[in-house]
C-alpha positions as CSV (number, residue, x, y, z in Angstrom):
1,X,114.9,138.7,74.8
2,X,111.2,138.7,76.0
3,X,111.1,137.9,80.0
4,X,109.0,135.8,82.1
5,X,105.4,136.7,81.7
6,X,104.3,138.0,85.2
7,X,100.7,139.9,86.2
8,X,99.5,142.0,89.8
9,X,97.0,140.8,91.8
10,X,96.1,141.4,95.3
11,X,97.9,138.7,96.8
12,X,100.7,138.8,99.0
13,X,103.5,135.8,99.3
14,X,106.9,134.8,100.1
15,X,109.6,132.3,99.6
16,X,112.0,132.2,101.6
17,X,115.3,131.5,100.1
18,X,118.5,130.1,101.6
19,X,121.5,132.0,100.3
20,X,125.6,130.9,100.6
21,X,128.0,133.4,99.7
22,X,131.8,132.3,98.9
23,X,134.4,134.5,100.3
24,X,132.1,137.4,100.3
25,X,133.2,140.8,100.4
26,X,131.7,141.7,103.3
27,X,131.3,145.7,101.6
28,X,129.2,144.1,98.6
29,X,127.5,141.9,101.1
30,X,126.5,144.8,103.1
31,X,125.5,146.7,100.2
32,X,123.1,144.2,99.0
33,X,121.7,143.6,102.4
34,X,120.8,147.2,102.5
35,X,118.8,147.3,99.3
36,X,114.8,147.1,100.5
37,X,113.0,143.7,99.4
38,X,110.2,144.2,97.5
39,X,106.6,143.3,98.2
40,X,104.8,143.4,95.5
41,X,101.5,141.1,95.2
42,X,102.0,138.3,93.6
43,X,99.3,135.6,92.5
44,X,99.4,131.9,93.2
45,X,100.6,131.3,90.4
46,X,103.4,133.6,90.1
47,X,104.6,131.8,93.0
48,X,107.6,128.5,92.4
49,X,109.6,126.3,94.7
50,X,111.6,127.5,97.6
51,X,115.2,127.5,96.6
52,X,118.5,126.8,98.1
53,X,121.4,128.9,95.7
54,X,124.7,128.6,95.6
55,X,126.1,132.2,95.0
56,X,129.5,131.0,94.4
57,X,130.6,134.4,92.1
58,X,131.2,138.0,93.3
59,X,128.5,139.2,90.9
60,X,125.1,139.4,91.6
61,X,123.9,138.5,87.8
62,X,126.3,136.1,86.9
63,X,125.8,134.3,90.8
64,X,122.3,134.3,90.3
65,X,123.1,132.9,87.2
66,X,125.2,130.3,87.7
67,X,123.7,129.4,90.6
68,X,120.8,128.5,89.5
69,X,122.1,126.8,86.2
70,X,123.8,124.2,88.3
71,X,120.6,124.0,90.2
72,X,119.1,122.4,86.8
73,X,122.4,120.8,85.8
74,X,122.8,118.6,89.0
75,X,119.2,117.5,89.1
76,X,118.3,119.8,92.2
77,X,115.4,121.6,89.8
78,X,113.9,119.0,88.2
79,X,112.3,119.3,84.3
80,X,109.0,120.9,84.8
81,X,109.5,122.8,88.0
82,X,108.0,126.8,88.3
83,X,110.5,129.0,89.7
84,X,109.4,131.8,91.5
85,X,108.4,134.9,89.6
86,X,111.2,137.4,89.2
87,X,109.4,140.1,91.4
88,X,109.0,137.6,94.4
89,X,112.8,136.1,93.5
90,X,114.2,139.5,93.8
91,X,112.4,140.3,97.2
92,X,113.5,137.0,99.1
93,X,117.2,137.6,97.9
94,X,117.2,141.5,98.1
95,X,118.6,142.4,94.7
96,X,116.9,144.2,92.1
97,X,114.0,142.7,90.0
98,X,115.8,143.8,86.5
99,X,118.5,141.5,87.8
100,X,116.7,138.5,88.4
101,X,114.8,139.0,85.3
102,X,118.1,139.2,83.1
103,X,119.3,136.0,84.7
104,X,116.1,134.2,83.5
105,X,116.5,135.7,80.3
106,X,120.3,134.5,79.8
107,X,119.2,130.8,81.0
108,X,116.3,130.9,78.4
109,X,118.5,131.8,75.7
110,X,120.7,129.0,76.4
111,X,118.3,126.3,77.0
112,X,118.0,125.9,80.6
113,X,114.6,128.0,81.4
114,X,111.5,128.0,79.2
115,X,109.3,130.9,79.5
116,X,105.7,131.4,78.2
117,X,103.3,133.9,78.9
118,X,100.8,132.4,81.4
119,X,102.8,129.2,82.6
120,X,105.5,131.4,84.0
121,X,109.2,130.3,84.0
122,X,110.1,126.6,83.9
123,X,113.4,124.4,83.8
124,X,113.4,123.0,80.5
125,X,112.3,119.1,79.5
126,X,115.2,117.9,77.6
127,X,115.7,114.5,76.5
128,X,118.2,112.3,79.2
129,X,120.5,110.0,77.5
130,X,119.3,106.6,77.5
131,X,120.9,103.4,78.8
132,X,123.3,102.1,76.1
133,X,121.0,99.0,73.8
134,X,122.4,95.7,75.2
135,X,125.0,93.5,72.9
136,X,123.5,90.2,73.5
137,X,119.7,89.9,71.8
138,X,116.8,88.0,74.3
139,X,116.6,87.4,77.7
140,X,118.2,89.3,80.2
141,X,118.7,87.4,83.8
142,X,118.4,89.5,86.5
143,X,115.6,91.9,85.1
144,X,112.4,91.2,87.4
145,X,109.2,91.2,84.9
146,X,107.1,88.8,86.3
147,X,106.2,89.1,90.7
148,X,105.4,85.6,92.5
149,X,106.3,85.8,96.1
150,X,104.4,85.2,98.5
151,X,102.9,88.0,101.0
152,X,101.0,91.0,99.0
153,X,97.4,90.9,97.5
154,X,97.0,91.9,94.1
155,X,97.3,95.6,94.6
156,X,95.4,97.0,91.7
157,X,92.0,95.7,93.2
158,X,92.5,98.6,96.0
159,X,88.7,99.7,96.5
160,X,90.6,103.5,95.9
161,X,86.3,104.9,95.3
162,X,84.9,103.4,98.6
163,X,88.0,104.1,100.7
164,X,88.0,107.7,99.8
165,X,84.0,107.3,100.2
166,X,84.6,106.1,103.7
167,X,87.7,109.0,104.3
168,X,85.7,111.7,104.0
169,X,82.8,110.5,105.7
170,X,85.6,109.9,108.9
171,X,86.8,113.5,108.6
172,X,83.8,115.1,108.3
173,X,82.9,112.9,111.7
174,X,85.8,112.8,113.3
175,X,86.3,114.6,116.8
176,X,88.7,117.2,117.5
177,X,90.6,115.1,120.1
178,X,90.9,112.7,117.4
179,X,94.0,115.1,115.6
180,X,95.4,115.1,118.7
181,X,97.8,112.3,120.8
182,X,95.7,109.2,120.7
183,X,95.4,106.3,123.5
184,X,98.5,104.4,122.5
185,X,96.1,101.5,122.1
186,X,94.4,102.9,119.1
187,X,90.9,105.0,117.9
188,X,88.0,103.2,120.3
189,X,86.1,104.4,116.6
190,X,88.4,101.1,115.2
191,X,88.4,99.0,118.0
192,X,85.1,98.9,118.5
193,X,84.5,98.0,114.9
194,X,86.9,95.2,115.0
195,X,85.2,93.9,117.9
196,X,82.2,93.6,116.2
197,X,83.7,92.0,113.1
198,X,86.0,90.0,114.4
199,X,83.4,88.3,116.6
200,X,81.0,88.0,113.5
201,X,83.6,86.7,110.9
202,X,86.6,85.1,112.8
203,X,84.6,83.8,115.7
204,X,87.1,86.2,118.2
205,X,86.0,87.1,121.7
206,X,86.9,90.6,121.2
207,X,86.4,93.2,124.1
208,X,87.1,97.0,122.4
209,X,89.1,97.1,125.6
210,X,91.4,94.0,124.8
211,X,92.2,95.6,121.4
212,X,95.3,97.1,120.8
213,X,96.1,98.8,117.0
214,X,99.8,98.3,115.7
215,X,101.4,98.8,112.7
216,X,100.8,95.7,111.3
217,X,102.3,92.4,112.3
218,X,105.3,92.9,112.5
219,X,105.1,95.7,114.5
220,X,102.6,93.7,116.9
221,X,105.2,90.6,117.4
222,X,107.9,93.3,118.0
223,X,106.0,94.4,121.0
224,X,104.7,91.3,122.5
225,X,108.7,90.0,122.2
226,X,109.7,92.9,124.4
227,X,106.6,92.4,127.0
228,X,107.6,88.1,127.3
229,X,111.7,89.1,127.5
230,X,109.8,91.6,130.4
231,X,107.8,88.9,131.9
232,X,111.3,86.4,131.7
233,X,109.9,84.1,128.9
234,X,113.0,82.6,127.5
235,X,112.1,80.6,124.5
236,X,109.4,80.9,121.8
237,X,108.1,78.0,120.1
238,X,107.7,78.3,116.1
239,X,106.8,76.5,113.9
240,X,109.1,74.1,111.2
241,X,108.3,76.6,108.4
242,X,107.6,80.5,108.7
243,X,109.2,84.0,107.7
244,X,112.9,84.6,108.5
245,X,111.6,88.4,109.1
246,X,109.9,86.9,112.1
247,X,112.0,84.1,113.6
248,X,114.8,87.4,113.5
249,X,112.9,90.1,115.1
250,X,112.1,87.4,118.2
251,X,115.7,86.3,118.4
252,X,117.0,89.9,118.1
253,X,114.5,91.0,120.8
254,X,116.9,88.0,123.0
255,X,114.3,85.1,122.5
256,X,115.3,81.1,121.8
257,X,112.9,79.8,118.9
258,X,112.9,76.0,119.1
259,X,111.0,74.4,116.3
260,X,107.8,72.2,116.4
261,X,107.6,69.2,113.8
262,X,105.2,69.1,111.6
263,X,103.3,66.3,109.6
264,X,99.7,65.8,107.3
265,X,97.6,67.3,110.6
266,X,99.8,70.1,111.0
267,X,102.2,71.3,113.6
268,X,102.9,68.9,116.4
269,X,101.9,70.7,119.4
270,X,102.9,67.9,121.6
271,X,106.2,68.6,121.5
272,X,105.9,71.9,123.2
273,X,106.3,70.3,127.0
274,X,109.5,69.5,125.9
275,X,111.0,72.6,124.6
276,X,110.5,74.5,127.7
277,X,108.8,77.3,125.9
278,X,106.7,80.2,127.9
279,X,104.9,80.6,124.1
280,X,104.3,79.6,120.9
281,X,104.2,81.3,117.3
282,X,101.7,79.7,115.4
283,X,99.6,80.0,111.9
284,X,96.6,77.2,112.9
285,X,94.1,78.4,110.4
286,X,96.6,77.8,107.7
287,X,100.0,76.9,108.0
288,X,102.5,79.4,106.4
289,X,104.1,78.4,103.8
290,X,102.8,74.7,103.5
291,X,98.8,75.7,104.1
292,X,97.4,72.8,106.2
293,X,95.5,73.5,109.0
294,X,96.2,72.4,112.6
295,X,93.9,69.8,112.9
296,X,91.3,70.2,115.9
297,X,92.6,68.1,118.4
298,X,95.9,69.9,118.2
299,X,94.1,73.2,118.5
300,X,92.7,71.9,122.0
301,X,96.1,70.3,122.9
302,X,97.6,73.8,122.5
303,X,95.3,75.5,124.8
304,X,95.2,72.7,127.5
305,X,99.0,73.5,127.2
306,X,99.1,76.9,127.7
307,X,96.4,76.6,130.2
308,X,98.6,74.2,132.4
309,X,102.0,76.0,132.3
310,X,100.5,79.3,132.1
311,X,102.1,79.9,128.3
312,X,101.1,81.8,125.8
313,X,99.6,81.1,122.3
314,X,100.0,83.8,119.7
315,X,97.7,83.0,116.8
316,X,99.0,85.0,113.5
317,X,95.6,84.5,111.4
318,X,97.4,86.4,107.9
319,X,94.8,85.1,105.7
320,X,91.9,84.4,107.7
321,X,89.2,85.9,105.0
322,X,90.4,83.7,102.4
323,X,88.6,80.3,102.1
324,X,87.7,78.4,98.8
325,X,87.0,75.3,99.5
326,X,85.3,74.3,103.2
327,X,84.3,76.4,105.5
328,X,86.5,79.1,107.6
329,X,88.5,77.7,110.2
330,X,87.8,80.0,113.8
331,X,90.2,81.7,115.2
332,X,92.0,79.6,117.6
333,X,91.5,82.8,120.5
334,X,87.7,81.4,120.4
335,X,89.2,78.6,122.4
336,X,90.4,80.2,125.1
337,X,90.9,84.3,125.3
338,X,92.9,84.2,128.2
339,X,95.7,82.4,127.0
340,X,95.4,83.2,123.2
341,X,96.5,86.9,121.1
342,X,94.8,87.0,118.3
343,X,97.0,88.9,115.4
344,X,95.6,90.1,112.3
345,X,96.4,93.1,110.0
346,X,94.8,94.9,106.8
347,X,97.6,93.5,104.8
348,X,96.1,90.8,102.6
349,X,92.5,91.9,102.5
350,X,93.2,95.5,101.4
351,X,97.2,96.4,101.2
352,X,100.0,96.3,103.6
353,X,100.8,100.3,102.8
354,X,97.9,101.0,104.7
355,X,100.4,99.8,108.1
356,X,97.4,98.9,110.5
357,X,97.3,95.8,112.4
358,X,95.5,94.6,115.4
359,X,96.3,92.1,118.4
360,X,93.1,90.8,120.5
361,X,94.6,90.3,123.9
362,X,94.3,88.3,127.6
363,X,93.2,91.6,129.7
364,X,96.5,90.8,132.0
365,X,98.6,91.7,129.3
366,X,96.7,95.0,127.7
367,X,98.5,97.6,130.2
368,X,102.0,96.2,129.2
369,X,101.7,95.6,125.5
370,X,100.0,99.5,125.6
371,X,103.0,100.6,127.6
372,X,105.5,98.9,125.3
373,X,103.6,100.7,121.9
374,X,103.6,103.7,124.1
375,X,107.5,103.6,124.7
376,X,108.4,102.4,121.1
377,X,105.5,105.3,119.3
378,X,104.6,103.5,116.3
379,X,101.7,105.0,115.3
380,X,99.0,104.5,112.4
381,X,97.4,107.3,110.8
382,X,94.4,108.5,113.2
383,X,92.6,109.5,109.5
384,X,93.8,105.9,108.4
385,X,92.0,104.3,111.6
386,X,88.8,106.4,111.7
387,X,88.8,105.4,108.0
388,X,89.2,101.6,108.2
389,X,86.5,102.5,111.2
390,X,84.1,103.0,108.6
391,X,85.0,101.4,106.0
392,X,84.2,97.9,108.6
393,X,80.4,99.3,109.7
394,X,79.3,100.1,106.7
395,X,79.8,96.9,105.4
396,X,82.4,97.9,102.3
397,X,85.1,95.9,103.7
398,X,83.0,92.8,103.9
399,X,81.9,93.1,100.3
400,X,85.2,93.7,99.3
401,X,86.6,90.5,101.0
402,X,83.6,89.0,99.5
403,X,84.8,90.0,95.9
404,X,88.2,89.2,96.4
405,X,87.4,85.3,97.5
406,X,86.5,85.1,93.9
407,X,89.2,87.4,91.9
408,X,91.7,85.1,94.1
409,X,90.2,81.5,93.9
410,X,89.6,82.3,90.3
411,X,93.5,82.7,90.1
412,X,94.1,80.0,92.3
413,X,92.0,77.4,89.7
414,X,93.9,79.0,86.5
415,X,97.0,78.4,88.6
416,X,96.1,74.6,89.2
417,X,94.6,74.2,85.6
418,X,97.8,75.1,83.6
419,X,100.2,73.4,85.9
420,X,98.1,70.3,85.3
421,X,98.5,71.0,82.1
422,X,102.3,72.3,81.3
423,X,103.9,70.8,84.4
424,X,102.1,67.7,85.4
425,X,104.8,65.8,87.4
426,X,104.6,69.0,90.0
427,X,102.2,68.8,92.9
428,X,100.2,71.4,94.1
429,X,99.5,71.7,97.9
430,X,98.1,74.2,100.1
431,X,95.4,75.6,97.9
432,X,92.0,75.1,100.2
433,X,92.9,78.5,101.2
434,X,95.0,81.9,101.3
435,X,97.2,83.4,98.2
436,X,99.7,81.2,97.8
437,X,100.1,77.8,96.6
438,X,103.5,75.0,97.3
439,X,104.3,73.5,94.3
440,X,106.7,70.2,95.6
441,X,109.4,69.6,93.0
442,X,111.9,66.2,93.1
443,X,114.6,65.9,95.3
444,X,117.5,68.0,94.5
445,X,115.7,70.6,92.1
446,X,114.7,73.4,93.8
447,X,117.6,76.0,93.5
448,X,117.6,74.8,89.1
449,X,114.2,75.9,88.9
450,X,114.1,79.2,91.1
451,X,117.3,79.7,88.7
452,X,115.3,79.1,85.5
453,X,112.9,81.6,86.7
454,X,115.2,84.1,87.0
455,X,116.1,83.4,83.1
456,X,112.5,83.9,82.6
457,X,112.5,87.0,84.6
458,X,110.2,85.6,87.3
459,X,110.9,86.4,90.9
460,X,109.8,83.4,92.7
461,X,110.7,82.0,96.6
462,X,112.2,78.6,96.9
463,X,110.4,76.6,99.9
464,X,113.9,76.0,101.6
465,X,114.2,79.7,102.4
466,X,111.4,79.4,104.9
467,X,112.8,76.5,106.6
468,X,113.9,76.9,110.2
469,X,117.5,77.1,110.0
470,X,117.4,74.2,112.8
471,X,114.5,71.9,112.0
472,X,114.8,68.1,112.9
473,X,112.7,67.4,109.7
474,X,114.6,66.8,106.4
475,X,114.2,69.8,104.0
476,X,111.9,69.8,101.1
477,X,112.0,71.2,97.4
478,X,109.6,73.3,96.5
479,X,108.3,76.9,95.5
480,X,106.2,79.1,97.4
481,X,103.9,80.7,94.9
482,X,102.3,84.1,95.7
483,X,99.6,83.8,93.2
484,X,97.9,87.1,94.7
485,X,100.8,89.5,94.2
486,X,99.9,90.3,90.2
487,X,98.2,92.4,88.6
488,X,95.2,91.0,86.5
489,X,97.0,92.3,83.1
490,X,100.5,91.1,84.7
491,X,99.3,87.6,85.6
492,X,98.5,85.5,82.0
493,X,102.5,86.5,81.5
494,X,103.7,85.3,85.1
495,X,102.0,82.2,84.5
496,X,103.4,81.6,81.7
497,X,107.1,82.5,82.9
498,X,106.1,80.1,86.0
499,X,105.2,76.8,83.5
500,X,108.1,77.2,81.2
501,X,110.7,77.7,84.4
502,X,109.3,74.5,85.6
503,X,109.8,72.5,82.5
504,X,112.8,73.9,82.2
């Protein structure tokens, strides 16, 4: 039996592998022990995986053996994976080369190992049984094929070639200090760069010292709820309609949410005197899910309120980049930075994987909401920051958000143009903006058509679901269509699934 193909070379490596004896004889134990490891050199390539065996036997073959055959059997050593040459195997555990060698040998013959002269010894690729063919022909319901929900950009149009342009231009600049612990409010590098674009393209009066870098929204609410529970604040305003995710991290953190109303010029600010409410949770630029934006006299009756009672206004701008058909709304912070946070993240205009987020705060509340992110240590990637530093100055992410206004509102007009077409007695709101669309469906047939979806293997979210579980309002039927979230050979198919769920 020919054994694994092995060479010298200059090099010298080793694995170190975790060994469990069962009931050892503590005799044999001590005369393996005593038997000098070997050094050889061993290349690179000689070298595999660090083990964990088993040795579950009193011999040293047949443990070896079996040790390393259940390894493969159980899924530990996946098909593919290099094990160590038998010289450097036999040095980590002790035991003779010859013996090593002989178990590989034995496993080869019987299927487990493959061994060919230059690619070392492998676990074999066998064939895994596959799932049993269905009994009933067509559809299955519950597979997901088609992805419509809100909240994700289409993922494939990643700029991968100028983000790993603009990595390696940040590590070859970046400063030692910079691999070290950072100021819990984030790289100066990135918020200096924000400051510059945020002023420029959101109309935010943005101080590199007001900035503070999160983890994305999420994260950023998560720390402003514990700074307001800090500073006594006992109810949060939010609006009619919004994520559950949120509403739940602000009352887990101990806050009251009372709803505002809404109607055709957005949320009704006016109400907030009478909810008692030390802030507010708004989406002005465009309202999430139903994508009207708060009209402009609202915007200043928000700040005269927060002005008056000393509240505060937290502006979640998710989609700010995305406008299609009149000009960008400002950032309602422009209005008044002392008694606004302005919240934005990465998400939408490049991925939310990437985790960074910013908040543009009043300067009173910088040290506490750096204190907070200080105590709770989530962090964003330094490299990731320094990055998305660069990737801001040297103007790729504004020609990226350039070219995704048109992949998206190009996807936003096919949306509109075969719903016209296959579905006309559904209307279509919400479009003058953002990656989702609400399609409003008659009374009483929302949860039929999010189930006819699922026959057409089409995830899709039901407007009900972002209801406030309290709102005066009467509910309304709908879907909230994340038009965004597909890929460009993915989407023909989900619109497809989407027009013949709702004539179904």
């Amino acid at each position: 039996m020919p054994r694994p193909y092995e060479r010298n070379s200059p090099w010298v490596w080793s694995i170190p592998v975790q060994i469990r004896w069962a009931n050892p004889d503590p005799e044999a134990a001590l005369q393996v022990t005593r038997k000098p490891a070997r050094t050889a050199p061993a290349t690179p390539t000689d070298l595999g995986v660090d083990l964990h065996l088993d040795l579950t036997t009193t011999g040293v073959r047949k443990g070896l053996t079996d040790a390393l055959r259940n390894a493969v059997r159980t899924g530990r050593l996946t098909p593919g994976t290099r094990l160590p040459a038998s010289r450097t195997l036999a040095a980590d555990l002790g035991i003779a080369r010859n013996t090593v060698a002989d178990a590989y040998g034995d496993l080869v013959a019987e299927g487990w190992l493959t061994a060919r002269q230059g690619s070392g010894t492998r676990v074999a690729t066998r064939a895994a049984p596959g799932p049993a063919a269905s009994a009933t022909p067509g559809r299955t319901r519950g597979h997901v094929t088609h992805d419509l929900k809100p909240g994700s950009p289409d993922l494939a149009t990643f700029p991968r070639a100028a983000w790993l342009k603009a990595a390696r231009r940040a590590l070859t600049d970046a400063p030692n200090d910079a691999f070290g612990y950072n100021d819990p409010r984030g790289r100066i590098e990135l918020r200096t760069a924000l400051a510059d674009y945020l002023s420029r393209a959101r109309g935010v009066h943005a101080d590199p010292d007001r900035i503070i870098i999160c983890s994305g929204f999420v994260h950023g609410l998560a720390l402003l709820a514990s700074v307001l529970r800090t500073r006594h604040v006992a109810n949060i305003a939010v609006e009619s309609y919004g994520f559950a995710l949120h509403r739940k991290l602000l009352t887990d953190a101990g806050l009251r949410l009372p709803p505002l109303a809404y109607d055709e010029l957005g949320t009704r600010v006016d109400e907030l005197p009478a909810l008692e409410a030390g802030a507010a949770l708004l989406t002005p630029a465009h309202s999430f899910p139903l994508g009207m934006p708060l009209s402009p006299q609202r915007r200043g009756d928000a700040v005269d309120w927060a002005r008056r009672t000393g509240g505060l206004l937290l502006d979640d701008d998710y989609d700010g980049e995305f406008r299609y058909d009149r000009q960008p709304v400002g950032a309602l912070q422009s209005l008044d930075p002392d008694h606004v946070v302005h919240l934005g993240t990465a998400s939408k205009a490049l991925a939310p994987g990437l985790r960074i987020g910013w908040m543009v705060l009043p300067g009173r509340l910088v040290g506490e909401v750096a204190a907070a992110k200080g105590r709770i240590d989530w962090s964003c990637s330094t490299l990731d920051q320094l990055t998305l530093a660069e990737f801001l100055t040297s103007g790729a992410y504004d020609r990226h958000v350039r070219a995704g206004r048109l992949h998206y509102r190009r996807r936003r007009d096919e949306l509109v143009t075969a719903l016209a077409e296959h579905a006309p007695h559904v209307t279509v709101s919400g479009i003058a903006a953002g990656l989702h669309a609400v399609l409003e469906l008659p009374p009483g047939t929302e949860q039929s058509t999010v189930r006819a979806a699922a026959w057409q293997n089409l995830a899709v979210n039901g407007l009900t679901g972002f209801r406030h579980p309290t709102g005066a309002l009467p509910p309304r039927d709908g879907l909230v269509v994340g038009y965004g979230t597909p890929a460009d050979h993915a989407w023909p198919g989900a619109l497809e699934a989407l027009c013949a769920a709702l004539r179904a």
